[in-house]
C-alpha positions as CSV (number, residue, x, y, z in Angstrom):
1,X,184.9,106.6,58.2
2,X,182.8,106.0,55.0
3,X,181.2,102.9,53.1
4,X,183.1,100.5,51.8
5,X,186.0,100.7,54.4
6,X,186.9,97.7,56.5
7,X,185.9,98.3,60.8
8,X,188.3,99.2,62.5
9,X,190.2,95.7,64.1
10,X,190.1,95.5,68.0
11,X,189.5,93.4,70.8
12,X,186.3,94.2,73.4
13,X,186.4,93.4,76.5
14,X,183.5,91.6,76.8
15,X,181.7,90.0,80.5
16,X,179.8,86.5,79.4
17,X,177.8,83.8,81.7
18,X,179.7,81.0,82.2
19,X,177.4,78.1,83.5
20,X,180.5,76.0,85.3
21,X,181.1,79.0,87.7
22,X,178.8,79.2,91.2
23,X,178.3,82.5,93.2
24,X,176.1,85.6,92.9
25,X,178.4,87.0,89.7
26,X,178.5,83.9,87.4
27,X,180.4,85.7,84.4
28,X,184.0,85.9,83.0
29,X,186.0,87.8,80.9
30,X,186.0,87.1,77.3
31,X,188.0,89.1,74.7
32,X,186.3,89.2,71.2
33,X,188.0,90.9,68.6
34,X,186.3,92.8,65.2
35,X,186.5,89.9,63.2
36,X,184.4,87.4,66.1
37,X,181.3,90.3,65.4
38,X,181.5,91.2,62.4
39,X,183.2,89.0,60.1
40,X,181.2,86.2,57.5
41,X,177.9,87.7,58.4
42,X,176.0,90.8,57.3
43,X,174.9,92.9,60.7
44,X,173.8,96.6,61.7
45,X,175.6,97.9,64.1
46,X,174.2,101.0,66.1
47,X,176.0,103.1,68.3
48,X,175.2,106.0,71.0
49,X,176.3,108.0,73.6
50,X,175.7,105.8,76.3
51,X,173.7,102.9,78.7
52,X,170.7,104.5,80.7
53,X,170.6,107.4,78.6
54,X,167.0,108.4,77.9
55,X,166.5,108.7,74.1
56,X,168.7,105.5,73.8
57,X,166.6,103.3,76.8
58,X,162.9,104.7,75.7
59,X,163.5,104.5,71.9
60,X,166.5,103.3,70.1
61,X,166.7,100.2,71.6
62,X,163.6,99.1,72.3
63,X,162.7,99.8,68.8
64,X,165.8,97.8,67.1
65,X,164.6,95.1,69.7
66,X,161.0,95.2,68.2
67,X,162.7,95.9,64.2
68,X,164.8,92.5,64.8
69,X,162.7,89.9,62.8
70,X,161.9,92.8,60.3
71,X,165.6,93.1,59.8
72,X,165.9,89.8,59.9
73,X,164.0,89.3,56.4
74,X,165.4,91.8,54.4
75,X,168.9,89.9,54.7
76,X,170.2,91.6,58.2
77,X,171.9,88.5,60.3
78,X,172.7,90.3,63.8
79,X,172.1,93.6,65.5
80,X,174.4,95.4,67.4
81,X,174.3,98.0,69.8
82,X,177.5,99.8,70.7
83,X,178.6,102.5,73.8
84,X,181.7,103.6,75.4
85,X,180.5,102.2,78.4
86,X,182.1,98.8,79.9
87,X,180.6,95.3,79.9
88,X,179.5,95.6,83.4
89,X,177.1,98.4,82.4
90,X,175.8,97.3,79.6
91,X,175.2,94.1,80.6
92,X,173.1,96.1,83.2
93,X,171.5,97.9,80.9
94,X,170.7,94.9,78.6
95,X,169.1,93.2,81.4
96,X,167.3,96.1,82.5
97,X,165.9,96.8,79.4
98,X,165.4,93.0,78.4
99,X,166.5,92.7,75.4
100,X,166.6,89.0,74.2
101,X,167.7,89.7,70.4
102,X,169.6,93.0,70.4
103,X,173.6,92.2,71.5
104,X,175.3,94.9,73.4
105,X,179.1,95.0,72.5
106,X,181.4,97.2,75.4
107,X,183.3,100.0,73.8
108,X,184.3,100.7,77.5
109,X,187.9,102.1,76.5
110,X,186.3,103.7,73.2
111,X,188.9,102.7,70.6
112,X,186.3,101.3,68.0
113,X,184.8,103.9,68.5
114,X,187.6,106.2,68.0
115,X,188.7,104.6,64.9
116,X,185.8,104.8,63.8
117,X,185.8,109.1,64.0
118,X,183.0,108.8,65.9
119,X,184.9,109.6,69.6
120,X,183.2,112.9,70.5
121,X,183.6,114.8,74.4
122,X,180.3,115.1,76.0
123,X,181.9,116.7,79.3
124,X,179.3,119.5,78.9
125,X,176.5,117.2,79.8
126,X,179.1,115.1,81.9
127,X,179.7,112.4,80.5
128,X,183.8,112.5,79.1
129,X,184.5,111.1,75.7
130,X,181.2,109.2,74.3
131,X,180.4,107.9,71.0
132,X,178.0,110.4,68.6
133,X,175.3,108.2,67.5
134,X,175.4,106.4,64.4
135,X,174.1,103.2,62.6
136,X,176.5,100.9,60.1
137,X,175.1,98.1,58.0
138,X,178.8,95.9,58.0
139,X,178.5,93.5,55.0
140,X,181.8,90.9,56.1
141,X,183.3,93.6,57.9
142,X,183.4,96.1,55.4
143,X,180.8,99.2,55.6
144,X,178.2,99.1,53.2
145,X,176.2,101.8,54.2
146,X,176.7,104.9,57.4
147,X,173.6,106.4,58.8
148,X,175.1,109.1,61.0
149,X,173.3,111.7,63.1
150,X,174.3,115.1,61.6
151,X,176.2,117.8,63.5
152,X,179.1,115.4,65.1
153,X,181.4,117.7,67.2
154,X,182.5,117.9,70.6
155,X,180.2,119.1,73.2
156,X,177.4,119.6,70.9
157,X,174.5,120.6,72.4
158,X,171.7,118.8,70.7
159,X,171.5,115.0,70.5
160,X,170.2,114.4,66.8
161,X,168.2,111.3,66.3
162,X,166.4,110.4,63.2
163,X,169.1,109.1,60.4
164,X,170.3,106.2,63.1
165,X,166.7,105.4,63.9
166,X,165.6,101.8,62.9
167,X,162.6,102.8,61.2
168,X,164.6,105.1,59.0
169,X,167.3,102.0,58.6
170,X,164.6,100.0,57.4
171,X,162.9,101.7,55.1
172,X,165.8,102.5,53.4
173,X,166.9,98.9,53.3
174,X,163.9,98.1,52.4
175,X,163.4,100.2,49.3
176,X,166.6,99.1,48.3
177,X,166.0,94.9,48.7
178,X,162.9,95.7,46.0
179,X,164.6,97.5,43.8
């Protein structure tokens, strides 16, 4: 997919906390479609292969986490974080890794992420079909710019990370707010 296409329309399958509810699991299903994320807002979107993994838990988003208000100010409204893993996990994750500003969004089927072209097999490291890692800055749900990793292919063996990285994001966004 490349800049200035609209995102792909689907729902997510999302898990949220629902206050009313009592018991040990307090969350229910909520569907929330393309247009509920990324519609009347500008937002990054970053995606990778998947909750728990070590580059994405040590670096990628712990860093967007710590990039947020610096986003923020050069005219970024949201931050996503997107895997083929289902809202169970990454709610997980997101509490594991305590994100407070980051949102996770649950690719758990993979069809954004496979409209996207960005559906790639990982079964040599098993893990199925993943998403290759990628960043999006999604003006009103269309793509302004794509920051992919290079190389995307099934069962590659390296796992590229630099273009998606939020310091490179934000130097580039940055250089282009001044000139």
């Amino acid at each position: 997919m490349a800049a200035r296409m609209k995102v792909p329309s689907v729902v997510f399958h999302t898990r949220v906390r629902d206050e009313a509810m009592d018991g040990s699991n307090p969350y229910r299903w909520e569907k929330k479609s393309s247009s509920d994320f990324f519609d009347h807002k500008r937002v990054l979107l970053f995606a990778l292969p998947g909750a728990f993994t070590p580059t994405c838990s040590t670096f990628q988003v712990p860093d967007f986490e710590k990039f947020y208000d610096r986003f923020r100010e050069i005219g970024i409204d949201e931050i996503y974080c997107l895997a083929v893993n289902d809202a169970f996990v990454m709610n997980a994750w997101g509490k594991s890794l305590g994100l407070e500003k980051v949102k996770l969004i649950p690719d758990g089927s993979g069809e954004f992420t496979r409209k996207m072209g960005m559906l790639v097999a990982k079964d040599n490291i098993g893990f199925g079909m993943r998403s290759w890692r990628y960043a999006a800055v999604i003006d009103d749900g269309t793509i302004e710019q794509l920051f992919e990793e290079e190389g995307c292919s099934d069962n590659c063996e390296e796992d590229p990370y630099g273009a998606s990285s939020p310091q490179n994001i934000f130097e580039r966004l940055k250089r282009a707010a001044e000139a």
